[in-house]
C-alpha positions in Angstrom: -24.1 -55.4 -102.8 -27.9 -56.0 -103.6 -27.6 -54.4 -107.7 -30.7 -53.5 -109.5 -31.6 -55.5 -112.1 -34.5 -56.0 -114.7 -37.4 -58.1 -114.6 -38.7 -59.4 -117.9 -42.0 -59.4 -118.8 -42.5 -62.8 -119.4 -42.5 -62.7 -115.6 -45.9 -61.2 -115.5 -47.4 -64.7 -115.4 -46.2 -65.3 -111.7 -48.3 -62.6 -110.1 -50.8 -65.1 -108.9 -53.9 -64.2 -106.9 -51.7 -65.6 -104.0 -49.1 -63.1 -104.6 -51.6 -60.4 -105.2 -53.7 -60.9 -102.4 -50.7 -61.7 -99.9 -51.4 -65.3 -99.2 -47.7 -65.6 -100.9 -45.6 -63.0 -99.9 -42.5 -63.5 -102.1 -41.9 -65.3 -105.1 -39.3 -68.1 -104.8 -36.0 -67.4 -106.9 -36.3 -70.6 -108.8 -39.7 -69.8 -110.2 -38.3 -66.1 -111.3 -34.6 -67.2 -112.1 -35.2 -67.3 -115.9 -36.9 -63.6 -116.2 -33.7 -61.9 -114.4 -31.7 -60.0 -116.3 -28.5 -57.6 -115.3 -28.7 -53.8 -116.1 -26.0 -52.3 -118.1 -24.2 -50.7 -115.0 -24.3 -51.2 -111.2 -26.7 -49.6 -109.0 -27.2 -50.6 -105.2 -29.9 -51.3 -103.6 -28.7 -51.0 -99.9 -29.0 -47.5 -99.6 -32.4 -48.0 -100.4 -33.2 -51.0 -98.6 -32.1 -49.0 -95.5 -34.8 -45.9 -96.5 -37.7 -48.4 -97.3 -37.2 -50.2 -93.7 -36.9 -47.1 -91.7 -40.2 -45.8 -93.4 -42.0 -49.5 -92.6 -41.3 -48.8 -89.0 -42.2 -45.1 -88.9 -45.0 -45.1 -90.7 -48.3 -47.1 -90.3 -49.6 -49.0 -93.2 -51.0 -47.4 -96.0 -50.2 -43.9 -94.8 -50.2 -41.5 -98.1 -47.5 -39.4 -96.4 -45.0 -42.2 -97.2 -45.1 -41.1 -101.0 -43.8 -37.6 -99.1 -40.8 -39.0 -97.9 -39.7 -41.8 -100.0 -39.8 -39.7 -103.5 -36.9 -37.8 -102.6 -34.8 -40.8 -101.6 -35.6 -43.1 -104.1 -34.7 -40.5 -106.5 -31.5 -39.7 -105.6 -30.9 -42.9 -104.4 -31.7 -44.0 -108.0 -29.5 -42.0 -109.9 -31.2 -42.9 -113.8 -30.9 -40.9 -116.5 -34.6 -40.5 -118.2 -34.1 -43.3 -120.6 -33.2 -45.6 -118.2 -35.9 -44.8 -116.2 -38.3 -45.5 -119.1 -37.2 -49.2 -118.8 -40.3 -50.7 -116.9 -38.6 -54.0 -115.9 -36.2 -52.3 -113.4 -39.6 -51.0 -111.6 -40.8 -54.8 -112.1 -38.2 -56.1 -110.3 -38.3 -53.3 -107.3 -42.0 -54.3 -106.4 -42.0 -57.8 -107.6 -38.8 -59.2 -106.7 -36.9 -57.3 -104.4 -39.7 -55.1 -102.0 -42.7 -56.7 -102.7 -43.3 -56.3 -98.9 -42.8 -52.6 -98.7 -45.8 -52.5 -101.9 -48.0 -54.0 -99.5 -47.2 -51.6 -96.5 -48.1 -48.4 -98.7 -51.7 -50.2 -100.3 -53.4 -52.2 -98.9 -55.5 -54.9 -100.6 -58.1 -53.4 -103.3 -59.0 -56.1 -105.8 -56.7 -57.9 -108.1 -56.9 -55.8 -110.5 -55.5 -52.7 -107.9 -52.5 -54.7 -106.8 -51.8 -56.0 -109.8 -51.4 -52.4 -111.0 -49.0 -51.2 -108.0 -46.7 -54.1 -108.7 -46.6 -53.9 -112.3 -48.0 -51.0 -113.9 -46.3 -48.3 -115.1 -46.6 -45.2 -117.4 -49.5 -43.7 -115.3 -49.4 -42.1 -112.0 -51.7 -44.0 -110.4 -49.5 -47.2 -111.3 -46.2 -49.0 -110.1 -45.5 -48.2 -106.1 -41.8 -47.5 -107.2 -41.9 -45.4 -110.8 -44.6 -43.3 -110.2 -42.9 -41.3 -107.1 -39.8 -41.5 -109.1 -41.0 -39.3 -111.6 -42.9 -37.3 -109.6 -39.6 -36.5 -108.4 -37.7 -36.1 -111.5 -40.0 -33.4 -112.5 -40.5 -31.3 -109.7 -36.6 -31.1 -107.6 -34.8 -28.6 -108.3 -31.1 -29.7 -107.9 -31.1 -31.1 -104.7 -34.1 -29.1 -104.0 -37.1 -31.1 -103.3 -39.6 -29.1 -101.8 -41.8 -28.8 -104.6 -41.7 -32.5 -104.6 -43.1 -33.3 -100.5 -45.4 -30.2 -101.0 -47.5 -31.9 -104.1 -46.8 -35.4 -102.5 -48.0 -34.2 -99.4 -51.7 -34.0 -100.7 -52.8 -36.8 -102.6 -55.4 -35.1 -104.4 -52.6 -32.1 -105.2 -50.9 -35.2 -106.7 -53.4 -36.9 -108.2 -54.8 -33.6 -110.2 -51.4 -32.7 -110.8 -49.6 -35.7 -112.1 -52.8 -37.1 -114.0 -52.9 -34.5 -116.8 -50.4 -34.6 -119.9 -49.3 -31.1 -118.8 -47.3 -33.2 -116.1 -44.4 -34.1 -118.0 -43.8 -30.1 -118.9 -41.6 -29.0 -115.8 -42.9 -25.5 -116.0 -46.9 -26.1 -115.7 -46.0 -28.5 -113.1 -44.2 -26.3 -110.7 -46.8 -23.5 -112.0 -49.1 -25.8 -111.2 -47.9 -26.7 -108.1 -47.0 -22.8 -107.0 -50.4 -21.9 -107.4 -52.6 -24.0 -105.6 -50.3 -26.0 -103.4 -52.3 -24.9 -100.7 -55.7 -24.9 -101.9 -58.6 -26.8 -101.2 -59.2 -30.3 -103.0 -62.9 -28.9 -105.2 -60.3 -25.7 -105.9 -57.6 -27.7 -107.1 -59.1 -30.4 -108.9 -62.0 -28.2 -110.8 -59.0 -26.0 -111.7 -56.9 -28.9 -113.4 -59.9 -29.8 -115.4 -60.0 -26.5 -117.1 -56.4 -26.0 -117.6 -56.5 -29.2 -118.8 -58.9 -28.9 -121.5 -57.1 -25.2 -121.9 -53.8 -26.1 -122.8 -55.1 -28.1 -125.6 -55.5 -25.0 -128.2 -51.3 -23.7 -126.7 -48.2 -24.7 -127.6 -47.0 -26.0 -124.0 -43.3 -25.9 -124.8 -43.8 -22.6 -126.0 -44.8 -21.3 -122.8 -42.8 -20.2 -119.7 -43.7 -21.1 -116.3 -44.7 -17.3 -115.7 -47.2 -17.7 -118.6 -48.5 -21.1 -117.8 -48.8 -19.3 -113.7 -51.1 -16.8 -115.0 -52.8 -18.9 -117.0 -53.9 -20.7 -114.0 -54.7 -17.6 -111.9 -57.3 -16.7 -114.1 -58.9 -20.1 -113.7 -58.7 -20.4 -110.2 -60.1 -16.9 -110.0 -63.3 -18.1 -111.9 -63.4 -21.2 -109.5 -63.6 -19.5 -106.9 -66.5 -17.2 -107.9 -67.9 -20.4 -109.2 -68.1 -22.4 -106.0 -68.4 -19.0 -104.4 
């Protein structure tokens, strides 16, 4: 059994421009021993392992369509309750520690700054390799339904207007969201998200069904349209 486990933040300090650029591919155990720390219940990696190895040989590197696929997987696979998902040093110790190789298959070398984000950062969507699909996960299946989720992760602009406004973490606009212009254009999509964005502002968003958020976003996409028209 490979179990999850937490990696501290102290730990930050050994993502080295070695480790970021690749140079070093893996940390030794010795240097990380200290910043380990077991989660309050078992999860197991293997399942996992065996999804993020069959996607490094079916995929080339740096192919977006890998989010596609490993979202759903790494979701169920990773069966957290929100709160424990909130918890960055498990997603520390997933690109880090355990897959910093698989990190390096889906991006491929920016700056330091862009690594370092995909191996530690987290609470954006355009952060940690391993958290951000699992949330785009969380908020889009439905049961074990996770169409919504390959349809938005399918297009990375989709996901990138999608999942980088505050509406987001509202299930209802997502999938509204996501229902409406899953298969427009990128200007469409992302000129849209911009206004219902700044719309959404002056609305109670709880307060509002995924009907009424739907509409909402008909209207704008009606005047983008004519806009760009």
């Amino acid at each position: 059994m490979k179990p999850l486990q937490r990696f501290m933040r102290e730990g930050k300090r050994l993502l080295s421009r070695k480790f970021l650029t690749g140079d070093k591919k893996r940390l030794n155990s010795s240097d990380y021993s200290d910043y380990i720390e077991p989660l309050e219940r078992e999860i197991d990696l293997t399942p996992l392992d065996r999804v993020l190895d069959n996607l490094m040989d079916g995929f080339q590197p740096y192919d977006t369509l890998l989010d596609r696929d490993l979202a759903p997987e790494l979701h169920k696979i990773l069966d957290l309750t929100r709160r424990e998902a909130a918890d960055q040093g498990i997603w520390h110790y997933l690109t880090v520690i355990h897959r910093p190789d698989f990190v390096r298959h889906r991006w491929s070398f920016g700056s330091l700054a862009y690594m370092q984000k995909r191996f530690w950062g987290v609470g954006t969507w355009d952060s940690n390799t391993f958290s951000r699909l699992w949330w785009a996960a969380e908020q889009t299946h439905i049961g074990e339904n996770y169409a919504l989720t390959q349809n938005i992760l399918s297009k990375q602009y989709l996901a990138r207007a999608a999942f980088g406004r505050y509406y987001s973490m509202y299930q209802p606009a997502l999938k509204a969201f996501i229902h409406v212009l899953g298969n427009d254009a990128q200007e469409v999509v992302e000129e849209t998200a911009k206004r219902l964005n700044k719309l959404l502002t002056v609305y109670q968003l709880e307060g509002l069904t995924e009907e009424q958020v739907g509409e909402k976003i008909k209207l704008l996409r009606r005047a983008v349209l004519q806009d760009i028209a």
